[in-house]
C-alpha positions in Angstrom: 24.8 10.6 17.9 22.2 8.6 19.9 24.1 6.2 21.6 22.2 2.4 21.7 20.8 1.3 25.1 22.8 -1.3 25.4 26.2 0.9 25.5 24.7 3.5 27.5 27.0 3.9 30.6 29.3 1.5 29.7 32.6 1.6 30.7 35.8 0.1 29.4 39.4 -0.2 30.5 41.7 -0.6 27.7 45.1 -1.7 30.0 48.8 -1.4 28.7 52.0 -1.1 30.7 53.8 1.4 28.2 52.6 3.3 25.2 54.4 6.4 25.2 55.7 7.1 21.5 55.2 3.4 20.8 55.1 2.5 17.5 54.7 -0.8 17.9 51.6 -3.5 16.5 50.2 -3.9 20.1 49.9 -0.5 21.0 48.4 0.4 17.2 45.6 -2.3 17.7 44.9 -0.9 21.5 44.4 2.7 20.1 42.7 1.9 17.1 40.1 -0.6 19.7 39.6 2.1 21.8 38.7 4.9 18.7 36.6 2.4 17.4 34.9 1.7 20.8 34.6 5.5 21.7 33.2 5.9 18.5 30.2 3.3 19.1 29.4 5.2 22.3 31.3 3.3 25.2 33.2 4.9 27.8 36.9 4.1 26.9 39.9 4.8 29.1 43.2 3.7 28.2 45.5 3.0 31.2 49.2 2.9 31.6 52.0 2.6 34.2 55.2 4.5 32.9 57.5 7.2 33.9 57.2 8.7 30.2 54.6 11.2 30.6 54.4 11.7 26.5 51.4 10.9 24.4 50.6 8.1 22.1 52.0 7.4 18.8 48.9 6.7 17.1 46.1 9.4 17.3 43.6 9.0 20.0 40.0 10.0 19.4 38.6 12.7 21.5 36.5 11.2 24.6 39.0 8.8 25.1 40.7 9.0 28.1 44.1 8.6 28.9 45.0 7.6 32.3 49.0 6.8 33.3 49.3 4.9 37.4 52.5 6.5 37.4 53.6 9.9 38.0 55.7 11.4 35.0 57.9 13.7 37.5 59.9 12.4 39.7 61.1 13.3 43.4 64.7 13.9 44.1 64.6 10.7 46.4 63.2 8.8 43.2 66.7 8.4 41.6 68.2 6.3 44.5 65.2 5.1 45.2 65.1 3.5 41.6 68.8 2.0 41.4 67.9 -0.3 44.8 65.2 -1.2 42.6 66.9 -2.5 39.8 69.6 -4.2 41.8 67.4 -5.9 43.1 65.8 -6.7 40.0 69.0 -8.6 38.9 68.5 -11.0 41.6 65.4 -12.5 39.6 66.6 -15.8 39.2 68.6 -15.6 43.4 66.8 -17.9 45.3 65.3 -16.1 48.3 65.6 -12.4 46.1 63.4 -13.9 42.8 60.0 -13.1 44.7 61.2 -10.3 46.0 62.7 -9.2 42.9 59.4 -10.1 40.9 57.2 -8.0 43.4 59.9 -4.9 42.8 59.0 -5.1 39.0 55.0 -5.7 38.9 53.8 -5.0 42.3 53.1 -1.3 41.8 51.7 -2.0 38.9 48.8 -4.4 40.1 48.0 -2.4 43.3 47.6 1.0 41.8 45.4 -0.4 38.8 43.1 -2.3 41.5 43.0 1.1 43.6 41.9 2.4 39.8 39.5 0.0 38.8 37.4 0.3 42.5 37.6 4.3 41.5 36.2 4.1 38.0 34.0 0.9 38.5 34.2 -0.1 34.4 31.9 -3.2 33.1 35.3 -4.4 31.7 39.0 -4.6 31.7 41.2 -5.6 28.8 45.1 -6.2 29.5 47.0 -5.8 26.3 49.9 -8.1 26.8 52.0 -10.5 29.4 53.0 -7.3 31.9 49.7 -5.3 32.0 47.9 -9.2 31.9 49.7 -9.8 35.3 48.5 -6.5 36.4 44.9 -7.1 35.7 45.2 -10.9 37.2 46.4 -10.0 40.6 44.1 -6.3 41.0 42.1 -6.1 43.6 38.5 -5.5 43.3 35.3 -5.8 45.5 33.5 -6.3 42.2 32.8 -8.7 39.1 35.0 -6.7 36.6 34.8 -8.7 33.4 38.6 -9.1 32.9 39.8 -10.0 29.2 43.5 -11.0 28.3 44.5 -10.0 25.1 47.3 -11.9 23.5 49.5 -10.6 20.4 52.0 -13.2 19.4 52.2 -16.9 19.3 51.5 -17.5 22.8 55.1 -19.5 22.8 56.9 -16.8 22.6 55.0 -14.8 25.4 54.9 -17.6 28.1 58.0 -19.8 26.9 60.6 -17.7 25.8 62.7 -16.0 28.5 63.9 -13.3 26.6 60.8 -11.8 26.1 59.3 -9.6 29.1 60.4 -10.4 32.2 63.6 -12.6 31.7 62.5 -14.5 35.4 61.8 -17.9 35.7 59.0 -17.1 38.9 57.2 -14.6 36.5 57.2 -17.1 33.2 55.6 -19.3 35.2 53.4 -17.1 36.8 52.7 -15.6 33.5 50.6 -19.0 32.6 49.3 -19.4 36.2 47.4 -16.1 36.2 46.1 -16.8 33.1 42.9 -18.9 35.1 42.2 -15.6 36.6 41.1 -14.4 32.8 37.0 -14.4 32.2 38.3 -14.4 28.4 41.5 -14.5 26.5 41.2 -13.7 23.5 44.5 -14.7 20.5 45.1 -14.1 17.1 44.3 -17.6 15.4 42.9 -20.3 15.7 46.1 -22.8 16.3 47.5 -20.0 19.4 44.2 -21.5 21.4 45.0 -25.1 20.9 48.3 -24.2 22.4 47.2 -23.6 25.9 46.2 -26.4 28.2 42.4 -27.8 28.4 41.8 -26.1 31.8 42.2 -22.3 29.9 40.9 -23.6 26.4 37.6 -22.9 27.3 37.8 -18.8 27.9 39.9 -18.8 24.5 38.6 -16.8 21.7 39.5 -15.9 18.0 39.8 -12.4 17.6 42.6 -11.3 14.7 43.2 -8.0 14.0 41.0 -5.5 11.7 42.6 -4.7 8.4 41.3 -1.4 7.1 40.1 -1.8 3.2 42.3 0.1 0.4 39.7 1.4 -2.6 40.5 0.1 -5.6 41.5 3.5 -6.9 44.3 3.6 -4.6 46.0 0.4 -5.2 45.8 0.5 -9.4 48.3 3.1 -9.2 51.4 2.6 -10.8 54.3 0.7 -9.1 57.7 1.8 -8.5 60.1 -0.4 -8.4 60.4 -0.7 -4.4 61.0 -4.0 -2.2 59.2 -1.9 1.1 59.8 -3.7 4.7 58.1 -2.8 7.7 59.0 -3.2 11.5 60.9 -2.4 14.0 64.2 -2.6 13.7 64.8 -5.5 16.2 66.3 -9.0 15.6 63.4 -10.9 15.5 62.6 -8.8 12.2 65.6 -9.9 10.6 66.6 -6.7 8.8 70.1 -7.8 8.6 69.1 -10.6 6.6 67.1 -8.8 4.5 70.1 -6.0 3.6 72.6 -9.1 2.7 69.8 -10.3 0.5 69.9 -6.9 -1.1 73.9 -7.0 -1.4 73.8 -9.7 -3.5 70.6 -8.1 -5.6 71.5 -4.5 -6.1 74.0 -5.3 -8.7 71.4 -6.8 -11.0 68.9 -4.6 -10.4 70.3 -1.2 -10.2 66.6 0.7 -10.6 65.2 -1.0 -7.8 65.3 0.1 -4.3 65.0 -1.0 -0.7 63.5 0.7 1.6 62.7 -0.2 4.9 60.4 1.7 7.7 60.2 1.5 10.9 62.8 2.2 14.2 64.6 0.5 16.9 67.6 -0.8 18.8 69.6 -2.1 15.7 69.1 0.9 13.5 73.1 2.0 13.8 74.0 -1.6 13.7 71.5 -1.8 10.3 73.0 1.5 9.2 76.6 0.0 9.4 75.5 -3.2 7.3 74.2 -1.0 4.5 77.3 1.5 4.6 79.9 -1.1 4.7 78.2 -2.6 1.5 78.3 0.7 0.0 75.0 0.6 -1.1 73.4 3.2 -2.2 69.6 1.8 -2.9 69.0 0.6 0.1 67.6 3.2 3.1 66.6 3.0 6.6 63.4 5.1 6.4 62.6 5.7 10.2 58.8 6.4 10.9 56.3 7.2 8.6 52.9 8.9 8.9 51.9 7.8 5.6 52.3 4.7 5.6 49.8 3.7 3.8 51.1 5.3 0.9 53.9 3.4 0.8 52.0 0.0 0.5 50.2 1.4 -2.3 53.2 2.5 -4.6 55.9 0.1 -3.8 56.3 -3.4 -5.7 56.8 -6.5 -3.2 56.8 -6.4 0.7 59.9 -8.2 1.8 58.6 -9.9 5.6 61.5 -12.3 6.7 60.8 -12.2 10.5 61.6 -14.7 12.5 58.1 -15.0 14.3 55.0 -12.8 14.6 51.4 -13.0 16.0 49.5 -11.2 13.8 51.5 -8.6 11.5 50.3 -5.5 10.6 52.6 -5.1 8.0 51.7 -7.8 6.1 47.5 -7.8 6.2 48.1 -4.0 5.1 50.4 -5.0 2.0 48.1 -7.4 1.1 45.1 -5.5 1.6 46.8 -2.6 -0.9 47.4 -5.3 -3.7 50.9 -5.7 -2.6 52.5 -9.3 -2.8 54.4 -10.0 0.3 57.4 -12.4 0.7 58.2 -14.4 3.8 59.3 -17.6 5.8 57.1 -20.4 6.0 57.8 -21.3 9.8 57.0 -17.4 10.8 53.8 -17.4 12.8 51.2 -15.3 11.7 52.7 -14.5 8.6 52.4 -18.4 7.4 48.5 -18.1 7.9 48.1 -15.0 6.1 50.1 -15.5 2.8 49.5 -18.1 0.7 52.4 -19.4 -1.4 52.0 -18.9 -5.5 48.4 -17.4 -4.5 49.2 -13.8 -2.5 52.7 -14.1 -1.8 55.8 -16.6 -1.7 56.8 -18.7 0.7 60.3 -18.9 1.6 61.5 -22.5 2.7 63.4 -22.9 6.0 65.1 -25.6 5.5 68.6 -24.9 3.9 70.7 -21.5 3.5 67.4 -18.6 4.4 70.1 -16.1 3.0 70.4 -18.3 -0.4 66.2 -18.4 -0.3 65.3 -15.1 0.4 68.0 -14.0 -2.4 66.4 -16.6 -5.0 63.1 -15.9 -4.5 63.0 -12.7 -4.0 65.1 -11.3 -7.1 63.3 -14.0 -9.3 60.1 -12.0 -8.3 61.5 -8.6 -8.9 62.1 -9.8 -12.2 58.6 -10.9 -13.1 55.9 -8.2 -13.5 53.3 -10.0 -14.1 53.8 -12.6 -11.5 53.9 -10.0 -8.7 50.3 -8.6 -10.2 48.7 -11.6 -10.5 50.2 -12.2 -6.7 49.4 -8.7 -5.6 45.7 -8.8 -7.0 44.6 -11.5 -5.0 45.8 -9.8 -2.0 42.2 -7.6 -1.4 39.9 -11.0 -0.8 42.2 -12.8 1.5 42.3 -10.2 4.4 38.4 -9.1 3.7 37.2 -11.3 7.0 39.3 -9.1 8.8 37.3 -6.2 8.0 37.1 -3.3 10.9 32.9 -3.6 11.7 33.5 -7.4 11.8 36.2 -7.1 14.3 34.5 -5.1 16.2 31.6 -6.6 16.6 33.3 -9.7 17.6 35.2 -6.8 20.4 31.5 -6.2 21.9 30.6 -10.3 21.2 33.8 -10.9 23.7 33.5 -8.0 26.1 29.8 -8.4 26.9 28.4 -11.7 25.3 27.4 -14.4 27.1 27.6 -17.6 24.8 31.5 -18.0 25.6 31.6 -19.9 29.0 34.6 -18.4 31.5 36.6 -20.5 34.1 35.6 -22.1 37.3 38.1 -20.1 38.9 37.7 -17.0 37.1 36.5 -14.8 40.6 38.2 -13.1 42.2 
């Protein structure tokens, strides 16, 4: 492959704190960047600071480098070492121990990727959420490393809510502070950049996620009857809503069945629900490497998270002809689907149990409402495609038309 001139010797940092055998949306997009990056002839690394010395869930094109600031094995002092560190990481809201406890938790993070960065010299740096953003803020470099913040949620829940990442008061406002340090940041949509104050507006870009086309071959198969969910099996997902919804369904619709992919904290907690139902349609299907299949033989995507940023789950449903069903006051998934055009709308106001039941079994009972739903699926993610996305990767990485801060040196 003859790699353009104006890649030629170009090097970029891809930057996450953890992916190990993460499954997660983040870590998917980072991987899938960096493929598609390597791909178009740029030197990619991907860099990580984690004790887990295990590779990545999602395959990582050869060329790409993997690079982790920590060292997987561990000294016989390192146990000891590592309980006086998180003691004193349950000071973070002591006054007098909060910095101190903030600097235990990020501060060999930031030094050994500065030390990294001055080692490989790359043309640009891209910190995949709040912990590896912090990192990249506060490196140190003798050089104009373009450094990119890349956001993936409603940028409330990263900076505002304190059980998300650090649970400190110092780092959540230190999250936004560091933030002016960015030469872009780059969010999902459009309404996450008129969150953040006028000062940071300005280095703000659009980038969304790619969603991969599905041939029309594949998604005129035949449906079974499946209500599929997809996610991590964490609160914010709202599983457990989801199974009492099917409770109250199964009875009615004893050929149907639930199935639900994905892993995480609650799955013995999810696992009780269903058992202590005693149904027997409804399965917690762990990982799947074919997921893709799934989307393109099940009938209805059942999405009732309480907030996302961009979610995979549902641009792949609908891009596989796949109506998806959701809340309307879920981020992300509120500016994808469109109610009574690719999917349904739940309402929040009133009993979300009593919605998601209603609407969800009246649409298992209507064929061809879920393929006149389902069909228009295809066109509303096509501006997502993966060349436009990337393109828009290269536009934010090395174009000059988007104006960074004043105080965006170093």
């Amino acid at each position: 492959m003859t790699v353009p001139a104006r890649v030629q010797g170009r090097r970029i940092l891809l930057i996450i704190q953890k992916l190990a055998e993460r499954s997660g949306g983040a870590e998917r997009v980072l991987v899938e960047t960096a493929n598609a990056l390597a791909r178009r002839g740029y030197q990619v690394e991907i860099v990580t600071c984690e004790y887990r010395g295990r590779p990545p869930f999602y395959p990582v094109v050869p060329g790409v480098i993997l690079s982790n600031l920590r060292k997987p094995e561990r000294s016989r002092w390192q146990r000891p070492v590592d309980r006086a560190r998180r003691l004193v990481e349950r000071a973070h809201d002591v006054p007098g121990l909060d910095r101190l406890a903030w600097l235990s938790r990020h501060g060999a993070f930031w030094r050994r990727l500065g030390t990294h960065i001055e080692a490989t010299r790359p043309a640009a740096a891209v910190a995949f959420m709040p912990p590896a953003i912090t990192a990249l803020a506060l490196a140190r470099t003798t050089y104009p490393v373009r450094r990119v913040a890349s956001m993936h949620n409603a940028p409330e829940q990263d900076f505002l809510n304190p059980s998300r990442w650090d649970p400190s008061r110092l780092d959540r406002r230190r999250r936004l502070e560091l933030m002016s340090r960015m030469d872009r940041i780059a969010v999902l949509l459009p309404e996450y950049r008129d969150w953040y104050p006028p000062h940071l507006r300005r280095a703000v870009a659009v980038l969304p996620n790619a969603v991969t086309p599905v041939p029309l071959h594949l998604r005129a198969k035949p449906r079974d009857k499946v209500v599929l969910s997809v996610g991590r099996l964490a609160s914010v997902k709202r599983h457990g809503l989801l199974i009492d919804a099917w409770t109250r369904l199964a009875p009615s619709f004893p050929d149907w069945e639930l199935k639900i992919f994905g892993d995480g904290p609650l799955r013995s907690e999810l696992q009780s629900r269903i058992d202590a139902a005693g149904l027997t349609t409804a399965h917690l299907m762990g990982h799947s490497g074919e997921i893709a299949e799934q989307y393109q033989s099940a009938a209805i995507l059942a999405h009732p998270a309480e907030f996302e940023g961009f979610p995979l789950a549902v641009t792949e449903a609908l891009a596989s002809g796949l109506p998806v069903i959701g809340f309307a006051d879920c981020s992300g998934l509120n500016r994808l689907v469109r109610d009574g055009e690719n999917g349904v709308l739940l309402p929040d106001q009133g009993d979300r149990l009593d919605n998601l039941t209603t609407a969800l079994g009246s649409l298992m009972a209507d064929a061809p409402r879920r393929e006149a739903l389902g069909a228009a699926g295809p066109a509303s993610v096509e501006p997502y495609a993966p060349e436009v996305i990337l393109d828009q990767w290269e536009e934010l990485l090395f174009g000059d038309d988007l104006p960074g801060l004043p105080d965006a040196g170093r």
